[in-house]
Each structure stands twice: as structure tokens, then as C-alpha cells.
C-alpha positions as a Python dict, from the first residue, in 0.01 Angstrom:
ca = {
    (1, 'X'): (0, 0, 0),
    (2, 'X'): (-142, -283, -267),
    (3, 'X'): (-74, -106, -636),
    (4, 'X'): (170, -343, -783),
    (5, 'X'): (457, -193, -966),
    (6, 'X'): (465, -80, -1298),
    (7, 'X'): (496, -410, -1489),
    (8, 'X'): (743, -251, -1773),
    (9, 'X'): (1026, -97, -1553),
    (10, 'X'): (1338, -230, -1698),
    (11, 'X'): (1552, 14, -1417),
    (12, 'X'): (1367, -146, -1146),
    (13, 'X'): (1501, -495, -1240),
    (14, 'X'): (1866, -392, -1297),
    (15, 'X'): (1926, -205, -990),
    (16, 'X'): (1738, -467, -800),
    (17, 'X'): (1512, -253, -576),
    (18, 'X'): (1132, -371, -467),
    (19, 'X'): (862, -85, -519),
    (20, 'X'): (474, -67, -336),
    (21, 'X'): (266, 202, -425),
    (22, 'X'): (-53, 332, -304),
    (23, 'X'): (-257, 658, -231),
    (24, 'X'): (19, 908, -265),
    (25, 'X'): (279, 718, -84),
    (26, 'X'): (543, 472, -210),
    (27, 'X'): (825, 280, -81),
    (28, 'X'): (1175, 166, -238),
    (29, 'X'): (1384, -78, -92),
    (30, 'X'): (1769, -228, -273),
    (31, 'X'): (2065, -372, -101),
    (32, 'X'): (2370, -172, -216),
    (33, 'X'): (2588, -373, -495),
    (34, 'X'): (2808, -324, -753),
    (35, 'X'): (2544, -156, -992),
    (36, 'X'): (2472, 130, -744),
    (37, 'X'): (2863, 211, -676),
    (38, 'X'): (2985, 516, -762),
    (39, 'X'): (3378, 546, -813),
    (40, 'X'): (3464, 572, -429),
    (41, 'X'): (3269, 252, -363),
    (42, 'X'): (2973, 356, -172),
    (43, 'X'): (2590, 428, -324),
    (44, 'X'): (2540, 681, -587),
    (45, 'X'): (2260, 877, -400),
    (46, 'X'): (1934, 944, -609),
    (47, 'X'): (1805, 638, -748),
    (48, 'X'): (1633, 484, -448),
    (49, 'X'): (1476, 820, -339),
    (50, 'X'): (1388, 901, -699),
    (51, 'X'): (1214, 605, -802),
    (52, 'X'): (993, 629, -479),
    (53, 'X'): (878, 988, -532),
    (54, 'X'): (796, 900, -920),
    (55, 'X'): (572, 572, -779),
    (56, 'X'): (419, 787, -497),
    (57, 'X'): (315, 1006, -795),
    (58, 'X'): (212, 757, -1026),
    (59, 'X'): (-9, 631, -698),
    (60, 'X'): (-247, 917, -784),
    (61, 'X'): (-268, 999, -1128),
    (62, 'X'): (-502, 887, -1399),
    (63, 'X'): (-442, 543, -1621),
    (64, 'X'): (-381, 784, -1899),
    (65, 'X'): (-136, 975, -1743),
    (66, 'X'): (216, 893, -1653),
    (67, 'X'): (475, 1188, -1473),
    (68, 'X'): (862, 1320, -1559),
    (69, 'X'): (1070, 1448, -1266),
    (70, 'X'): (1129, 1823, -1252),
    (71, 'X'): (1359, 1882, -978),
    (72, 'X'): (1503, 1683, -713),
    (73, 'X'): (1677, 1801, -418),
    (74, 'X'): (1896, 1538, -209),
    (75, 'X'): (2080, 1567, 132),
    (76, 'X'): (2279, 1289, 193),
    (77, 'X'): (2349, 1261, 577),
    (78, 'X'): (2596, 914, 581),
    (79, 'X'): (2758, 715, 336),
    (80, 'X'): (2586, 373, 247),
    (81, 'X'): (2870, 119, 176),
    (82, 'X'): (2787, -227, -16),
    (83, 'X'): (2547, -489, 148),
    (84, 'X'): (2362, -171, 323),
    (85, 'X'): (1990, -245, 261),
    (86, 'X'): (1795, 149, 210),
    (87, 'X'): (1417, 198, 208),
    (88, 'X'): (1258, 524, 78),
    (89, 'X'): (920, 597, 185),
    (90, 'X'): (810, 919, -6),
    (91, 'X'): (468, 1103, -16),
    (92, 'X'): (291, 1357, -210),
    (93, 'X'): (275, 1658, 10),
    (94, 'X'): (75, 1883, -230),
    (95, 'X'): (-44, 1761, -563),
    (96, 'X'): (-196, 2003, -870),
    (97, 'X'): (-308, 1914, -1233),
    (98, 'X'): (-4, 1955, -1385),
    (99, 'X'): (260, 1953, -1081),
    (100, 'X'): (316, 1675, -801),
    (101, 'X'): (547, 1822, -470),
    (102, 'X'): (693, 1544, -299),
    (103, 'X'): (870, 1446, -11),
    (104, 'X'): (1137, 1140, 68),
    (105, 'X'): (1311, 988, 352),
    (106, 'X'): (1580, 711, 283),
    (107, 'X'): (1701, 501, 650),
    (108, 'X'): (1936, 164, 618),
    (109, 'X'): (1817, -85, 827),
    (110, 'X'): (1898, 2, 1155),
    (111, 'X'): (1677, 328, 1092),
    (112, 'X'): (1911, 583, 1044),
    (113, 'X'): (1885, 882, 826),
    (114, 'X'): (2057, 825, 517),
    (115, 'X'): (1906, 1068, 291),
    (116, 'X'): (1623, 1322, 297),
    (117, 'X'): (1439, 1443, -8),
    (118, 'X'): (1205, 1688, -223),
    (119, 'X'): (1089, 1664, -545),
    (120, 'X'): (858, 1781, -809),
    (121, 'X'): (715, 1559, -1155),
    (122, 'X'): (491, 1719, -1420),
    (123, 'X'): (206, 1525, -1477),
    (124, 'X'): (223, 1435, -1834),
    (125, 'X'): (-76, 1231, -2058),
    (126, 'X'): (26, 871, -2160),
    (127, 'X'): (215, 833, -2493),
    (128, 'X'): (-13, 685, -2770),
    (129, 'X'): (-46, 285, -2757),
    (130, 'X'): (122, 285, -2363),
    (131, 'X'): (26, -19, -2139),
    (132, 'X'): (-195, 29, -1837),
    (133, 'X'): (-10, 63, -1553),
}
């Protein structure tokens, strides 16, 4: 993969994950901290997952076209407790003009299964005046 992120993505920067992009695939990677707690202390699912399915889609469309999630659907298999590094690596399974399907897979770093995951984004045209991606 050798797209470089999207160079406005303030969300990317305050969760602290790393993205790579490229031909329909993507991959997410954060270490678990305070920010991604929920109230039980352990990870608040989606974000990881999320954000690589919206890259892998961004991977194919247009420079005048950005995307908006439709629907995700998580399974989260284990708990991922703080200092647990997770890497997504989604991938567009079918993509249409105005519909990307997607799939995810999120391991920690011994490989296991954390989290498994479909999606679907609209493809949507660029607001006026946006910056090239």
C-alpha cells in the first residue's frame, strides 16, 4: 500500500492510529489508551475497524469524490484492555457507483481475532472548495 493518508483527518491524530491505503485495501493500527476507553476500561469497538473500511474506500474512488458510512456491522470476539496494539486490514469486496461493500478484520499483536467486520459507504462527490486527498 503507498497512498498516504488523508492529510486533513483531525480523528486520526487524536485517537492516535497510523492509516496506509491502497487499491481497495487499507490498514489501521492504535495502541489502546485512555481516548479509546469506554466506561469499563477496555476499547470502545468501531473506530479502528471503521476508519480502515472508509480508507480502503477512499483507495478507489475519484479525487472528486469522498464516501459516508452506511452501515457497519461489528463482532467483537475478546476484549482489548489498554496498551493492546490492534491492526485492521479491510478490503472492498464488491464496489458499485454509488455503494462500496466492505470487509474488516481487527487482530492485537499476537494475531488473534479481536473483531470481524462488514460495512457499506455511499460514494458521495467532494464538497465545493475540498482539498485533494
Amino acid at each position: 500500500m503507498t497512498t498516504p493518508p488523508p492529510p486533513n483527518f483531525p480523528l486520526r491524530s487524536f485517537l492516535g492510529f497510523e492509516l496506509d491505503r491502497g487499491e481497495g485495501r487499507a490498514t489501521a493500527t492504535m495502541t489502546v489508551g485512555d481516548p479509546h476507553l469506554n466506561p469499563n476500561a477496555v476499547a470502545h469497538g468501531a473506530a479502528v475497524g471503521n476508519t480502515a473500511m472508509g480508507a480502503a474506500t477512499v483507495s478507489i474512488l475519484d479525487d472528486d469524490h469522498r464516501c459516508a458510512t452506511i452501515e457497519t456491522q461489528m463482532r467483537f470476539l475478546r476484549a482489548a484492555f489498554p496498551g493492546t496494539v490492534l491492526h485492521a486490514e479491510a478490503s472492498v469486496m464488491s464496489a458499485g457507483r454509488r455503494v462500496v461493500h466492505l470487509e474488516a478484520k481487527v487482530t492485537d499483536s499476537s494475531g488473534a481475532l479481536v473483531a470481524a467486520a462488514t460495512g457499506s459507504f455511499a460514494v458521495i462527490p467532494a464538497p465545493p472548495g475540498a482539498s485533494p486527498r
